[in-house]
C-alpha positions as CSV (number, residue, x, y, z in Angstrom):
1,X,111.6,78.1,91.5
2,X,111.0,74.4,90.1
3,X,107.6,73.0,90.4
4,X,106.0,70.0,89.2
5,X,103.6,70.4,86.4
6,X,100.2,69.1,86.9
7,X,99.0,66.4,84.0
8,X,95.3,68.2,83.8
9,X,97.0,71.4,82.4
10,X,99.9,69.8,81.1
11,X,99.4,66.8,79.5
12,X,101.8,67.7,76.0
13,X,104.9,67.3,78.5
14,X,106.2,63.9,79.8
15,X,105.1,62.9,83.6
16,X,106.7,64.8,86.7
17,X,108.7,67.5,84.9
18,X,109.8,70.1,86.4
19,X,109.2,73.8,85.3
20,X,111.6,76.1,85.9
21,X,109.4,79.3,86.6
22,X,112.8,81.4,86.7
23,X,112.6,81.0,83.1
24,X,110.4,83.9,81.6
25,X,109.4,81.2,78.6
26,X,108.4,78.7,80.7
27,X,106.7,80.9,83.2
28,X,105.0,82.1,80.1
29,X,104.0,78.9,79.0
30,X,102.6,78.0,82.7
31,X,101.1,80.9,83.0
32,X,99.1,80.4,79.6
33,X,97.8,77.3,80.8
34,X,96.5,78.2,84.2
35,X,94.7,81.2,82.9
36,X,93.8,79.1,80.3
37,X,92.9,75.6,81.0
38,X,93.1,76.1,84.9
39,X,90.6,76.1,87.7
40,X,89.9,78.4,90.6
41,X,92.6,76.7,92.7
42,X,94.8,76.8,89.8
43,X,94.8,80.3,89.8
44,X,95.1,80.1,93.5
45,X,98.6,78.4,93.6
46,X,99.8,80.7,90.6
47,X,99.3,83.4,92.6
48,X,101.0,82.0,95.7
49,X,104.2,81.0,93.1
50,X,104.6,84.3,91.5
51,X,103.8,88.0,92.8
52,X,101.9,90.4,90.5
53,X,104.5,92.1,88.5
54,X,106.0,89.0,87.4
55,X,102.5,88.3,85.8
56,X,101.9,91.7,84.7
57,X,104.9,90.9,82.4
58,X,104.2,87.7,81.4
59,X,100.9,88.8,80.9
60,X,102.1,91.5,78.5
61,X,104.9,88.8,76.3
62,X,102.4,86.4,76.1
63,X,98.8,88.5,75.7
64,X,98.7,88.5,71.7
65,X,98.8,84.2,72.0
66,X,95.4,84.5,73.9
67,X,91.6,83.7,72.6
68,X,90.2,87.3,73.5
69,X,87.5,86.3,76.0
70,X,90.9,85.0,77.9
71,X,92.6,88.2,77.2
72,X,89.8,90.8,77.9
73,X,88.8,89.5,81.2
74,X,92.2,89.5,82.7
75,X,93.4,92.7,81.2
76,X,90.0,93.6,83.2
77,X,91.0,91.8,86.1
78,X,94.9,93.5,86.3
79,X,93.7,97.0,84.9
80,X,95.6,96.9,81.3
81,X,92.6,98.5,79.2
């Protein structure tokens, strides 16, 4: 799946590219952002993009890159304690 990515949360990448969210780094790297950076809705449209278990794993690749507010509340959120 190829979606645009939004300027707010991505503004290091050139205007209107497209993520490839097939791609287990890029849907790393979006996924980072959102939980990140994102808002309410953000998290909203993640969740309608990808299904739980794909951000379970990315969750998992990509937890040690996280400040640990970030990290603690959604390994509270998706039960990884």
């Amino acid at each position: 799946m190829k979606i645009v990515a939004q300027r707010r949360l991505f503004w290091f990448l050139k205007d209107n590219i497209k993520l490839d969210l097939s791609n287990p780094s890029v849907l790393d790297m979006y996924i980072q952002q959102v939980i990140m950076y994102g808002r309410a809705e953000d998290i909203s449209a993640l969740f309608s993009k990808i299904n739980l278990s794909q951000f379970k794993n990315a969750f998992m690749r990509l937890s040690h890159f996280l400040p640990l507010e970030v990290r603690k509340f959604w390994e509270d959120a998706i039960g990884n304690n």
